[in-house]
MDAnalysis code that builds the backbone (N, CA, C; Angstrom):
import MDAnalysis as mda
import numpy as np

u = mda.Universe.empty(663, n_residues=221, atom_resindex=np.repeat(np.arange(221), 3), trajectory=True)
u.add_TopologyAttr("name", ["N", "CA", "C"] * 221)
u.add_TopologyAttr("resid", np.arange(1, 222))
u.add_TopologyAttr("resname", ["UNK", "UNK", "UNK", "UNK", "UNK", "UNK", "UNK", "UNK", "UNK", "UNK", "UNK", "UNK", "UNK", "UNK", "UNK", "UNK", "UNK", "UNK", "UNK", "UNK", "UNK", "UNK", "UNK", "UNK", "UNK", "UNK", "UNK", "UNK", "UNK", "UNK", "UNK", "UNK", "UNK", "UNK", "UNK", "UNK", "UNK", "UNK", "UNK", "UNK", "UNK", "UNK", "UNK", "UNK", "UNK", "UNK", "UNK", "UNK", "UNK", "UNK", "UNK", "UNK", "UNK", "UNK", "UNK", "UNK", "UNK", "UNK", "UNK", "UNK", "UNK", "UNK", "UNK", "UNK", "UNK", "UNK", "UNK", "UNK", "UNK", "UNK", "UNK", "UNK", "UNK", "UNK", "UNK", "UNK", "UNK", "UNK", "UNK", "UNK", "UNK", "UNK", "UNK", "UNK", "UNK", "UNK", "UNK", "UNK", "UNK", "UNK", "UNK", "UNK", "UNK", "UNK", "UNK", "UNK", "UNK", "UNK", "UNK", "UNK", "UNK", "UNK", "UNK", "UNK", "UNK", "UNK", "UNK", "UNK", "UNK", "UNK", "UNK", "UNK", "UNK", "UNK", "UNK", "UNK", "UNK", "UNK", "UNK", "UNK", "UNK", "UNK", "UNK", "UNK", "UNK", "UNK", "UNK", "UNK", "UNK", "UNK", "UNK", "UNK", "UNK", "UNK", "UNK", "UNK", "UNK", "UNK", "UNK", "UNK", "UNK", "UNK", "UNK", "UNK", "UNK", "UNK", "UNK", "UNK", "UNK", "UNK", "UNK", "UNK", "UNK", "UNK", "UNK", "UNK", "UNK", "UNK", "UNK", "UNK", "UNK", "UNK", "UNK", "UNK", "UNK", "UNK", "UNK", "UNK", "UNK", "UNK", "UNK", "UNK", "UNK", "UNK", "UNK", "UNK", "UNK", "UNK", "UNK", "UNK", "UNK", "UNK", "UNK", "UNK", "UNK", "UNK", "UNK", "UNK", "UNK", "UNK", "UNK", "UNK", "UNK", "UNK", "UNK", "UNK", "UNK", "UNK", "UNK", "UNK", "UNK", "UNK", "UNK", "UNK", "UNK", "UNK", "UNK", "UNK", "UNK", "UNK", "UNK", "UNK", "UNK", "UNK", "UNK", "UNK", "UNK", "UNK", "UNK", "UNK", "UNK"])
u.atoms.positions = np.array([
    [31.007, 5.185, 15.993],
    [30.333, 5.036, 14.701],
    [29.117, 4.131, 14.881],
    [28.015, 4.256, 14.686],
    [26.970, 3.987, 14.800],
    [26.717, 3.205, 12.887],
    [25.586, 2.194, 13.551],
    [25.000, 1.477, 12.188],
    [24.852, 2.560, 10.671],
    [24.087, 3.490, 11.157],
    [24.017, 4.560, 9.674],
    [25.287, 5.475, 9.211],
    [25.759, 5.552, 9.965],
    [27.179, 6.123, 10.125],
    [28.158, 5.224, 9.458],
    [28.201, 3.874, 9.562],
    [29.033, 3.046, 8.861],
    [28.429, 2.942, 7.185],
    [27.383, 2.561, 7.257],
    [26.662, 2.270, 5.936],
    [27.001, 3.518, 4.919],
    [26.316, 5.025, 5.729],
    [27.178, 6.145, 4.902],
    [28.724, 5.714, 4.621],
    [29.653, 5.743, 5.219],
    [30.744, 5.657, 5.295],
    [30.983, 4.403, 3.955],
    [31.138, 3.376, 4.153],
    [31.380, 2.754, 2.969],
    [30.663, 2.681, 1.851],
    [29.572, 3.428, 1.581],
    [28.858, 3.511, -0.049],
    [30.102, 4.826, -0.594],
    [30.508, 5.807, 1.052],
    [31.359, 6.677, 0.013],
    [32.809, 6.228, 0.139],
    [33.410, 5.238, 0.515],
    [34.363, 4.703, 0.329],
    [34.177, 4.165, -1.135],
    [33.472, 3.152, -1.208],
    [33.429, 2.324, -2.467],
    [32.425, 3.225, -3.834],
    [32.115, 4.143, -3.322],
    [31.133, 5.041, -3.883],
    [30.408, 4.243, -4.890],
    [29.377, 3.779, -4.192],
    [28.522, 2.952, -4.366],
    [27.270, 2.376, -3.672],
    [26.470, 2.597, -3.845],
    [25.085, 2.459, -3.009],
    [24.498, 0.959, -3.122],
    [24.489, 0.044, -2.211],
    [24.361, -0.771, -1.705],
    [22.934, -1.516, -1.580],
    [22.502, -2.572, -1.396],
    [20.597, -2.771, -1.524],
    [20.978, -3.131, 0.281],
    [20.248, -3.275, 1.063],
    [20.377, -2.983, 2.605],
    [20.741, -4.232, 2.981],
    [19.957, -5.485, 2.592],
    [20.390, -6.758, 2.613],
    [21.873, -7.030, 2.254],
    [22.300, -6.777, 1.641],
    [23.623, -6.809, 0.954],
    [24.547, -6.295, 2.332],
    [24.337, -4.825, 2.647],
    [25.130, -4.154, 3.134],
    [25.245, -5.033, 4.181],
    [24.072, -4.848, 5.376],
    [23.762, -6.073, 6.045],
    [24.975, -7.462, 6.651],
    [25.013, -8.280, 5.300],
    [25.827, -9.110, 5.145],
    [26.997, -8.727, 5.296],
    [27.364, -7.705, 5.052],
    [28.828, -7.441, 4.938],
    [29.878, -7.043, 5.996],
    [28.432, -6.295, 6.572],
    [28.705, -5.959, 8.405],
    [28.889, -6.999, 9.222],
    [27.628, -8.141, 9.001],
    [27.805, -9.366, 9.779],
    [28.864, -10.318, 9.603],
    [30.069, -10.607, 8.418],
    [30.614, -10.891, 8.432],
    [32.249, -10.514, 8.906],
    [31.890, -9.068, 8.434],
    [33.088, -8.170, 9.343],
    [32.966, -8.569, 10.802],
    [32.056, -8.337, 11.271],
    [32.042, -9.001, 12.763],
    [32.403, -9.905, 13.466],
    [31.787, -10.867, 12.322],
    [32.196, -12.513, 12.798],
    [33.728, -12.226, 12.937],
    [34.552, -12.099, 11.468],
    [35.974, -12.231, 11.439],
    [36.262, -11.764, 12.618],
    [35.833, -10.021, 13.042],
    [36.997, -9.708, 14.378],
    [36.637, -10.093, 15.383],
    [35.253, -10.616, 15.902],
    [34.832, -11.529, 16.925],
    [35.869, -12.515, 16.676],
    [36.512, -13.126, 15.954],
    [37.142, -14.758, 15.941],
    [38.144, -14.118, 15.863],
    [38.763, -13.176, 15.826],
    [40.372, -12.745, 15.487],
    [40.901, -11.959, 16.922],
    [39.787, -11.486, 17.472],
    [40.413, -10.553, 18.782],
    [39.347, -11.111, 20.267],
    [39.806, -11.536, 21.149],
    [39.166, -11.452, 22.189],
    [38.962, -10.942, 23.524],
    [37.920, -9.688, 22.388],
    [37.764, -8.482, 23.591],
    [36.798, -8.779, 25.179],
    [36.836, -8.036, 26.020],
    [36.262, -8.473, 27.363],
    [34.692, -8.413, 27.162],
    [34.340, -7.702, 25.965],
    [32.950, -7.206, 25.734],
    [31.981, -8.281, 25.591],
    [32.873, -9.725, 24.973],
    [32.846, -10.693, 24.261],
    [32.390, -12.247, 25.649],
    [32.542, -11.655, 26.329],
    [32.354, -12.593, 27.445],
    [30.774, -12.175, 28.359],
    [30.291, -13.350, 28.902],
    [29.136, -13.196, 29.355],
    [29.263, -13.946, 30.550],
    [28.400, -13.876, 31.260],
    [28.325, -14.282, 33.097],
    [26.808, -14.977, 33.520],
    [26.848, -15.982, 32.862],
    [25.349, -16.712, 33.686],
    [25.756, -18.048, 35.008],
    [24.283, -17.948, 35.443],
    [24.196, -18.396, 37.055],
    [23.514, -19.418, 36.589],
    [23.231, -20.891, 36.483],
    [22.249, -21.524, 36.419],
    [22.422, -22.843, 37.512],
    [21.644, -24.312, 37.925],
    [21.764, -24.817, 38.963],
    [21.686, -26.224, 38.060],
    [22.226, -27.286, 38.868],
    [22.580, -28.653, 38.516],
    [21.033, -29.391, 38.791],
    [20.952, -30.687, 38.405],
    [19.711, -31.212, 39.199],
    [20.860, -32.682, 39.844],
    [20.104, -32.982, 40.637],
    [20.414, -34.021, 41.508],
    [19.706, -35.316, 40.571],
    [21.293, -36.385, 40.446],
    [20.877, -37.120, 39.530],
    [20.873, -36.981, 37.822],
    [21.490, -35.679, 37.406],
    [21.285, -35.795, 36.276],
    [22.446, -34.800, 35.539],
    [23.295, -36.005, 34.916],
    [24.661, -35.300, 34.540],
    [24.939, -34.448, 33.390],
    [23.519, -33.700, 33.181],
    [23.557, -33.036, 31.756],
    [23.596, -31.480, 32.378],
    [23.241, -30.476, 31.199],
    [23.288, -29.085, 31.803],
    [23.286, -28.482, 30.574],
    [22.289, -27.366, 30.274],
    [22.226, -26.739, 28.849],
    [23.018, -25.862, 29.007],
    [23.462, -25.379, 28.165],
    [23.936, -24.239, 27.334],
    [23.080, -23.225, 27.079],
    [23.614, -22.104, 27.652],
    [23.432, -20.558, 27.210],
    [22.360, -20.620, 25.757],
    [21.664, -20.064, 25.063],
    [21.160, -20.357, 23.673],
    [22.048, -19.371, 22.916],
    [22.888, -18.443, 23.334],
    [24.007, -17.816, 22.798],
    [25.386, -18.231, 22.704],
    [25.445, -19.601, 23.377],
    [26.824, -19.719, 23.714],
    [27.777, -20.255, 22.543],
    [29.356, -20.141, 22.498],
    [30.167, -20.429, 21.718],
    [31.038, -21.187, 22.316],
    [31.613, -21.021, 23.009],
    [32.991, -21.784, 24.033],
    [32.770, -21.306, 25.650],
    [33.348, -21.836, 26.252],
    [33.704, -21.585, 27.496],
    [34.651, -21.218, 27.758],
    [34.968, -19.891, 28.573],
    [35.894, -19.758, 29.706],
    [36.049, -20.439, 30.655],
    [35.152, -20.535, 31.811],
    [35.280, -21.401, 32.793],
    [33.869, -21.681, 33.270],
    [33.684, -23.461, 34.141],
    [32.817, -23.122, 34.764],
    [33.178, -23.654, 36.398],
    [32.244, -23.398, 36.998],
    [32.568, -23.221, 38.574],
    [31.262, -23.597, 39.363],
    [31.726, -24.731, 40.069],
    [30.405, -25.131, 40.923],
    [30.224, -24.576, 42.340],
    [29.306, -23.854, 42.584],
    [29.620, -23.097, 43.782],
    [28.680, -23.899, 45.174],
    [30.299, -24.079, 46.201],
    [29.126, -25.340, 47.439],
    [28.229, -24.141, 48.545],
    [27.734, -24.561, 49.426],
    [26.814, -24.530, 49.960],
    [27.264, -23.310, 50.977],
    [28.688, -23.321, 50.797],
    [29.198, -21.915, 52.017],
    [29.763, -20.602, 50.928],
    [29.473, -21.299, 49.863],
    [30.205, -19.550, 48.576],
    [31.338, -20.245, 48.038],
    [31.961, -20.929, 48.447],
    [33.588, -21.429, 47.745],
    [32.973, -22.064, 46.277],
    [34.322, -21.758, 45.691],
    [33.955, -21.633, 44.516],
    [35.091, -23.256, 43.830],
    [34.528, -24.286, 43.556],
    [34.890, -25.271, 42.678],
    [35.435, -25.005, 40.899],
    [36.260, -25.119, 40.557],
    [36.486, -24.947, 39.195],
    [36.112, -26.202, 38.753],
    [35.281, -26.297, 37.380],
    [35.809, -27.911, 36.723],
    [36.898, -27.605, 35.746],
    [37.262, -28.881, 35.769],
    [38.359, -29.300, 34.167],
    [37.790, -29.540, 32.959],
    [38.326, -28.821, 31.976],
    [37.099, -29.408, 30.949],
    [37.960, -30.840, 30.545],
    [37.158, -31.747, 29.865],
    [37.505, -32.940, 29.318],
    [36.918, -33.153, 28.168],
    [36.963, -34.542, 27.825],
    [36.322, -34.862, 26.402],
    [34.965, -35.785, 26.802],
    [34.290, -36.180, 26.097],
    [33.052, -36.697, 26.723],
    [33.827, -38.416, 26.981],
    [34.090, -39.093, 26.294],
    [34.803, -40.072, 26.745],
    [35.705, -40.401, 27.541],
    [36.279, -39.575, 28.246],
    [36.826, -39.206, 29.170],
    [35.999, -39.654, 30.447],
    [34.792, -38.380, 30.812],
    [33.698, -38.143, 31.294],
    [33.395, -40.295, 31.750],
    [32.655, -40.647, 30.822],
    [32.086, -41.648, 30.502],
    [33.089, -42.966, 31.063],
    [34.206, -42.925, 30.655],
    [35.361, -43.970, 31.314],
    [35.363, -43.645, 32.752],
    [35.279, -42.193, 33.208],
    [35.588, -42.494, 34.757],
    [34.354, -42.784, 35.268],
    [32.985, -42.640, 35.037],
    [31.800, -42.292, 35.549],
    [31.135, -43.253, 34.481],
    [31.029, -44.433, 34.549],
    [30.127, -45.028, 33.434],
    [28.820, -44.879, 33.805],
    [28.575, -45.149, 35.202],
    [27.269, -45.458, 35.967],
    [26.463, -44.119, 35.916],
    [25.304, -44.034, 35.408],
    [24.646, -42.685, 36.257],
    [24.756, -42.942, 37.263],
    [24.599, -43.488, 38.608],
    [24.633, -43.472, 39.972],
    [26.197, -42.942, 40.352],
    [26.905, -42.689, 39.926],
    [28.072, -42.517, 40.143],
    [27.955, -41.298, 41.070],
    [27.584, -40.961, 41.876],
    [27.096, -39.586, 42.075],
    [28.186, -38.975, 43.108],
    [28.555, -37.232, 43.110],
    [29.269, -36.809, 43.907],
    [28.977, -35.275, 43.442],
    [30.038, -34.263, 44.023],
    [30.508, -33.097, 43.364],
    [31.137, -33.534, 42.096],
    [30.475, -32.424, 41.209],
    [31.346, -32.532, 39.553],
    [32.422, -31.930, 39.828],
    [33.327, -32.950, 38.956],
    [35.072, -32.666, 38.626],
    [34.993, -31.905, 37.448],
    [34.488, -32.710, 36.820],
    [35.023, -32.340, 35.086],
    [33.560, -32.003, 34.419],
    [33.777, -31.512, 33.371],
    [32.590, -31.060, 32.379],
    [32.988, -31.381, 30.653],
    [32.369, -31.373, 30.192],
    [33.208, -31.714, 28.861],
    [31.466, -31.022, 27.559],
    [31.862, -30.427, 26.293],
    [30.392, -30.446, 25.395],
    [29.465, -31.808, 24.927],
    [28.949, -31.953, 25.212],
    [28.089, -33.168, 24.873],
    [27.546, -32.742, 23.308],
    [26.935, -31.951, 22.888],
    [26.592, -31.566, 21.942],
    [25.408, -31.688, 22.326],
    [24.289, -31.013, 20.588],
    [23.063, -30.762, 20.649],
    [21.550, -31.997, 21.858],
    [20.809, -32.175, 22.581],
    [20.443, -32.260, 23.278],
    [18.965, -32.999, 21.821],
    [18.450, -34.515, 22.099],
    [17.407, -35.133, 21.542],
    [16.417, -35.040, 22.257],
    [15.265, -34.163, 22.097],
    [13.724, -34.678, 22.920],
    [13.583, -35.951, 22.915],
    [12.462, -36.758, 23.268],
    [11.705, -37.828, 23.467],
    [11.472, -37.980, 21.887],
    [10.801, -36.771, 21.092],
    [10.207, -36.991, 19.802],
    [11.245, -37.401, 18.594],
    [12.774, -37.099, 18.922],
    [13.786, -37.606, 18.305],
    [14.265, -36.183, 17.638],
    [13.720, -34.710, 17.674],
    [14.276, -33.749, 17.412],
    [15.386, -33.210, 18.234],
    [16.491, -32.537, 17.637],
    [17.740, -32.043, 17.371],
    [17.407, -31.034, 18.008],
    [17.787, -30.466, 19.328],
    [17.928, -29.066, 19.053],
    [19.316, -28.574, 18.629],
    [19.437, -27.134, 18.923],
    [20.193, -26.978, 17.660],
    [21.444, -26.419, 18.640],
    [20.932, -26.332, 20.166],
    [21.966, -25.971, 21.404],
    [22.661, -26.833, 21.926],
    [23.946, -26.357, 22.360],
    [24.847, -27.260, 22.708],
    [24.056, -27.896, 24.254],
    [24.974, -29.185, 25.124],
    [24.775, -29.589, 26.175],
    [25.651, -30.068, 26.764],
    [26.098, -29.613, 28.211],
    [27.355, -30.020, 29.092],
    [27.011, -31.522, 29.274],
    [28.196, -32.010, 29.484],
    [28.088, -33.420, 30.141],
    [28.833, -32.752, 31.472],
    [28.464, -33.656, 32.810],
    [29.551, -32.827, 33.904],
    [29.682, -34.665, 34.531],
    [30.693, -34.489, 34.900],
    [31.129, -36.220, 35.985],
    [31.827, -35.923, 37.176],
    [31.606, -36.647, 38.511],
    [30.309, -37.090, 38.220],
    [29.173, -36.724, 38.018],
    [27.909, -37.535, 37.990],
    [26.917, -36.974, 37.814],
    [26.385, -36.412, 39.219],
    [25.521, -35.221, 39.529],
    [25.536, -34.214, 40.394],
    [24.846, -35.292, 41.798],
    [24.941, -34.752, 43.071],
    [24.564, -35.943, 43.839],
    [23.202, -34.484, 44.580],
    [23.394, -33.462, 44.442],
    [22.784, -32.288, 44.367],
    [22.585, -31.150, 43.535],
    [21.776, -30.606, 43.940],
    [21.053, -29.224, 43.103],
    [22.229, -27.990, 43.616],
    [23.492, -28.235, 42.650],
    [24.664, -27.413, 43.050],
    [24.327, -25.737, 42.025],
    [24.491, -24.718, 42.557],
    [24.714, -23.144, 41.757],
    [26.042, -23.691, 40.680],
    [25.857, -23.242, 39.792],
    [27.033, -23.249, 38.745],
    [27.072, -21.663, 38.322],
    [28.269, -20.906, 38.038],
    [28.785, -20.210, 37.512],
    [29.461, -20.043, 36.221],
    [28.970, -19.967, 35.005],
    [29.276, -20.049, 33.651],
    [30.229, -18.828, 33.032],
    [31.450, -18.644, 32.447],
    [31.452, -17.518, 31.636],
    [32.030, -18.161, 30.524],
    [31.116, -17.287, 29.628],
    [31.490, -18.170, 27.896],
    [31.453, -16.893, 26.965],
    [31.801, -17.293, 25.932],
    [32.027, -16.493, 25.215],
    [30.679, -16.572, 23.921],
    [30.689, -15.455, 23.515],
    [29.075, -15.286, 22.686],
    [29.714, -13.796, 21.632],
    [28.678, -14.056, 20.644],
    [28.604, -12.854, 19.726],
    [27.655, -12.251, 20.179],
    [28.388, -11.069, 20.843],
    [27.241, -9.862, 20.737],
    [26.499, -9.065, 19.555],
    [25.286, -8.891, 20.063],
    [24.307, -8.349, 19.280],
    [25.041, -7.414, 18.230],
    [24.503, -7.859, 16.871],
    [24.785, -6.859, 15.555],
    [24.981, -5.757, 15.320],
    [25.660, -5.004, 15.146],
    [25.360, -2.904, 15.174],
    [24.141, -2.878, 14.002],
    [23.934, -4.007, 13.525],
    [23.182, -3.851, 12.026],
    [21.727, -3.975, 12.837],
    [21.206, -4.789, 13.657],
    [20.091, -4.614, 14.575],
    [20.219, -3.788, 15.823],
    [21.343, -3.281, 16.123],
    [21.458, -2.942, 17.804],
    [21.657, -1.536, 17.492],
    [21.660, -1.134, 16.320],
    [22.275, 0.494, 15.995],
    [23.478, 1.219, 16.607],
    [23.887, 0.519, 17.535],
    [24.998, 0.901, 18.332],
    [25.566, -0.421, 19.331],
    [26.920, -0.349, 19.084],
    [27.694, -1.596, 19.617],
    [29.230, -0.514, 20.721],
    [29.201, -2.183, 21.056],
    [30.954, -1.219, 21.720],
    [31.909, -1.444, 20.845],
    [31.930, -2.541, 19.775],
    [33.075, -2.326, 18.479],
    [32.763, -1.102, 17.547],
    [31.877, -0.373, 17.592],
    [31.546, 0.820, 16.643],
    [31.794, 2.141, 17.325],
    [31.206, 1.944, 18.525],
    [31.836, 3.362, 19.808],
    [33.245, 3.186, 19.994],
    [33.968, 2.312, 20.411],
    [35.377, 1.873, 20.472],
    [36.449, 2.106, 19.752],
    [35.874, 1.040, 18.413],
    [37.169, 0.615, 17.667],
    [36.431, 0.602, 16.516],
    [36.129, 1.574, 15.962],
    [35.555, 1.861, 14.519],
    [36.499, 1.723, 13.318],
    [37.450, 1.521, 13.184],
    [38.438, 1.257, 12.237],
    [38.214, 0.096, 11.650],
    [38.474, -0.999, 12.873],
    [38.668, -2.370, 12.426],
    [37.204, -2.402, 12.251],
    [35.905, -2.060, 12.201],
    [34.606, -2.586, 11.315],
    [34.630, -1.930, 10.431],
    [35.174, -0.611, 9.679],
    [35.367, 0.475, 8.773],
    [36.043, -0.778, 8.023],
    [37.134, -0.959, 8.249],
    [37.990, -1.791, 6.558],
    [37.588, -3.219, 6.861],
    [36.770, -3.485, 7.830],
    [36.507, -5.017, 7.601],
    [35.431, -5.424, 7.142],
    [34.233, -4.057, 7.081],
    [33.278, -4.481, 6.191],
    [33.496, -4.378, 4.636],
    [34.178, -3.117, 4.732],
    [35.069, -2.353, 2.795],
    [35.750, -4.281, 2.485],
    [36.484, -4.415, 3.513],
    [36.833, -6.115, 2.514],
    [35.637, -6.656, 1.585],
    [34.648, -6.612, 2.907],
    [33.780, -7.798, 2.225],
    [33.164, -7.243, 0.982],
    [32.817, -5.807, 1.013],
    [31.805, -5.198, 0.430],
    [32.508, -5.159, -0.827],
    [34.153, -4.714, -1.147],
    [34.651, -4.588, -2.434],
    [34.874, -6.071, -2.975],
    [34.899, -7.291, -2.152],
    [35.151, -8.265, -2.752],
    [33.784, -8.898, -3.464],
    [32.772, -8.130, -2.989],
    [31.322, -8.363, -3.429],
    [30.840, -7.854, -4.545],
    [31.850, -6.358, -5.010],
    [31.690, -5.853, -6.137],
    [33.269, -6.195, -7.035],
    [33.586, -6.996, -6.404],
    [34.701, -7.838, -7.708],
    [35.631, -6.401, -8.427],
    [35.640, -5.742, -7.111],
    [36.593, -4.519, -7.623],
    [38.303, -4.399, -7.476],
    [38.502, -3.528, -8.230],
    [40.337, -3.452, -8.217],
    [41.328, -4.408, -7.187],
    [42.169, -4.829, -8.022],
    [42.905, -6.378, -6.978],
    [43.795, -4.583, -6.342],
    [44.172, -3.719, -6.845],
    [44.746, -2.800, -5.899],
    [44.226, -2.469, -4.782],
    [42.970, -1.632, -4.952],
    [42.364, -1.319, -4.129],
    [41.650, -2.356, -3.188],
    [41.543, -3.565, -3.597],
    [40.704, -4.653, -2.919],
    [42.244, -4.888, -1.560],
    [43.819, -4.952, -2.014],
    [44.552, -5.267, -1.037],
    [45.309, -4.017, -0.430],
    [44.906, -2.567, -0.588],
    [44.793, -1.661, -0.028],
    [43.983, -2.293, 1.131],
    [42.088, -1.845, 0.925],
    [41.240, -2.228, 2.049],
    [41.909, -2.998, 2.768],
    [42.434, -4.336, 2.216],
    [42.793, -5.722, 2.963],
    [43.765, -5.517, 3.934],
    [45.257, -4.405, 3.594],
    [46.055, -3.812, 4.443],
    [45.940, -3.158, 5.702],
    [44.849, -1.880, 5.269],
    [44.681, -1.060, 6.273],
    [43.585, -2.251, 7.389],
    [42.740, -2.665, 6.615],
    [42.182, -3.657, 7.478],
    [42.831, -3.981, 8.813],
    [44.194, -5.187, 8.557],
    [44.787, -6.108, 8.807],
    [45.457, -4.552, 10.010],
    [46.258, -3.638, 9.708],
    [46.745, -2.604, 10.638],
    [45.624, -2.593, 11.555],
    [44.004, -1.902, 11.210],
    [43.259, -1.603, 12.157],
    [43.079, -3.420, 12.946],
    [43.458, -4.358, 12.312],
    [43.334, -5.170, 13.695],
    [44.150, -5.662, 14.542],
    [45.316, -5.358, 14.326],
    [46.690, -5.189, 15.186],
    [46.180, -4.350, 16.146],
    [46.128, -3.489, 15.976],
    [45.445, -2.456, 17.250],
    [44.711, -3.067, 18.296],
    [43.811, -3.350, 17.320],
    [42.966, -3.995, 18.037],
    [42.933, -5.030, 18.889],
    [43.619, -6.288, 18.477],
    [44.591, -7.354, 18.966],
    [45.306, -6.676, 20.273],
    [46.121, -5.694, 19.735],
    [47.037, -5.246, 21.144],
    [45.951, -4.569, 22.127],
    [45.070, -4.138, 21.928],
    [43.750, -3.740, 23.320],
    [43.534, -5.034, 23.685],
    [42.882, -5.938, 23.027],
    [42.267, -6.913, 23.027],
    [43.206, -8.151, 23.982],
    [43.628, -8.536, 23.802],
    [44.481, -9.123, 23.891],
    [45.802, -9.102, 24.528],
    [46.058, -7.505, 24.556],
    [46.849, -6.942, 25.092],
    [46.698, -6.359, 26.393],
    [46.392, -4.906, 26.478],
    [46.236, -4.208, 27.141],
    [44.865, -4.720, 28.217],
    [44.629, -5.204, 27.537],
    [43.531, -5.357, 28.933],
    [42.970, -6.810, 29.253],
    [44.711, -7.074, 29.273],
    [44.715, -8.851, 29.905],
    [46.049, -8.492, 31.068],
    [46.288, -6.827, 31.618],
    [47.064, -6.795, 32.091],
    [47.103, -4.999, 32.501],
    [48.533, -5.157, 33.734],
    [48.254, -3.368, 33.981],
    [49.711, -3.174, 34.408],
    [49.870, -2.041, 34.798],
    [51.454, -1.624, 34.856],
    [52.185, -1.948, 35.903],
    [51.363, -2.273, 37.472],
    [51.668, -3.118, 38.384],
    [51.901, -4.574, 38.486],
    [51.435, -4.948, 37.734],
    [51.844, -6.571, 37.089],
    [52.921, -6.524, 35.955],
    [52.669, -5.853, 35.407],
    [53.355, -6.140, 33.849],
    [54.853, -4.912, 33.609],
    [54.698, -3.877, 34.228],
    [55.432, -2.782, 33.868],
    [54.330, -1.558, 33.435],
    [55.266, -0.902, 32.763],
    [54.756, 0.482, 31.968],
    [55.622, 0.229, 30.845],
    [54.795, 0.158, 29.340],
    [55.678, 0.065, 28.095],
    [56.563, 1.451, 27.699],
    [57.659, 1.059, 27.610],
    [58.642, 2.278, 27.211],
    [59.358, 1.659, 25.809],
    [59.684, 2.537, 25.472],
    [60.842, 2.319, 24.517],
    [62.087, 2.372, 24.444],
    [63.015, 1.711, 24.145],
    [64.577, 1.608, 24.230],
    [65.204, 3.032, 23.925],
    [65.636, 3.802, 24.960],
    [66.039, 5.066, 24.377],
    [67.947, 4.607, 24.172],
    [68.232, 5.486, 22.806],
    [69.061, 5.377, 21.889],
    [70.150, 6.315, 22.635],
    [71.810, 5.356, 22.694],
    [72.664, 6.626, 23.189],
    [73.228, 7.427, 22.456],
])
C-alpha cells in the first residue's frame, strides 16, 4: 500500500474526505505509535564514524533515537563493545580529561553547546575513557524511517499494511469525534493488526528454526 493508496483507503473507510494536512498528521502519528510498539529490523541503521584523540565526546547520528550497540574497532579489525553507562558514572571513573586509553563505556551526554551558548537540538556521546586515539567506531541505533507521507512508499506499507490501515483510521476517527462503537471497533482490529506485527517483529525475525525449533501445534488425541 503505497501513500495514495492509504489516503484513498481511509476517506472510504470513514467516508470522508480529509484536508491533506490533516490526513498527513494522522499517518505520522500512526507511525510513530508502531515505530514505538514493534521493533522491526527496518528500524535499525549502521553508521561508521571515528573518535578524536583527546576528546571524550562523539555526535550523534542527526536521526538518531537510542542505541543498539556501539563498538570501537582497533587497529587489526577486532571489534571492542562498549557498556553503556550513565554520564556520572562516566565522570566518577574518568574525572580527568587526560585520563586517556581505549573507551570502555559510553553513556548520552545530551544536546551539545557551541561557543555562542546555542543548543543544538542533537544528542552527544560521552565515551570514558577519553580516546587516547583516532579509534573507527561502529554505531547501530535505532531511527524513524522516512514517512510514506513524503517517501510515497515505505516497507511498513509494502509489508504490513494493516497495522498503518487501522492505525491511521484510530487517529483519523478520533479526529472526527466519531461513534465510541466504531471508534473501538478501529481500536480492536488495530490492536489484532499489531499483534501480528509484534510476532514478525519481534518474533519471527529475532530467530529461525535451527535455533529455536519449527512452531507446531499441540495435536489433540
Amino acid at each position: 500500500m503505497n501513500y495514495a493508496e492509504l489516503v484513498v483507503a481511509v476517506s472510504d473507510y470513514t467516508e470522508n474526505t480529509f484536508q491533506t494536512v490533516d490526513m498527513n498528521i494522522f499517518i505520522k502519528q500512526a507511525e510513530q505509535r508502531i515505530y514505538n510498539s514493534v521493533q522491526f529490523p527496518s528500524l535499525r541503521r549502521n553508521v561508521t564514524g571515528t573518535t578524536t584523540s583527546g576528546n571524550k565526546y562523539l555526535s550523534c547520528p542527526d536521526d538518531f533515537l537510542s542505541a543498539y550497540s556501539i563498538a570501537v574497532i582497533d587497529t587489526d579489525g577486532s571489534y571492542e563493545y562498549l557498556l553503556n553507562k550513565d554520564v556520572n558514572f562516566i565522570r566518577q571513573a574518568y574525572p580527568k580529561p587526560t585520563d586517556t586509553a581505549t573507551p570502555k563505556y559510553y553513556a548520552l551526554f545530551g544536546p551539545s553547546v557551541d561557543a555562542g551558548g546555542v543548543i543544538s537540538e542533537e544528542l552527544t556521546f560521552i565515551l570514558g575513557p577519553t580516546p587516547d586515539a583516532a579509534y573507527s567506531v561502529e554505531l547501530h541505533y535505532y531511527y524513524y524511517p522516512e514517512s510514506i507521507v513524503t517517501a510515497g512508499t515505505t516497507w511498513l506499507g509494502d509489508n504490513f499494511d494493516s497495522v498503518l490501515l487501522y492505525g491511521t483510521l484510530v487517529e483519523a476517527y478520533t479526529y472526527m469525534k466519531g461513534e465510541a462503537d466504531v471508534a473501538i471497533a478501529y481500536n480492536t482490529k488495530y490492536k489484532e493488526a499489531l499483534d501480528l506485527a509484534k510476532r514478525l517483529g519481534d518474533g519471527l525475525e529475532r530467530g529461525d528454526a535451527y535455533r529455536d525449533g519449527q512452531v507446531k501445534l499441540k495435536v489433540v488425541q
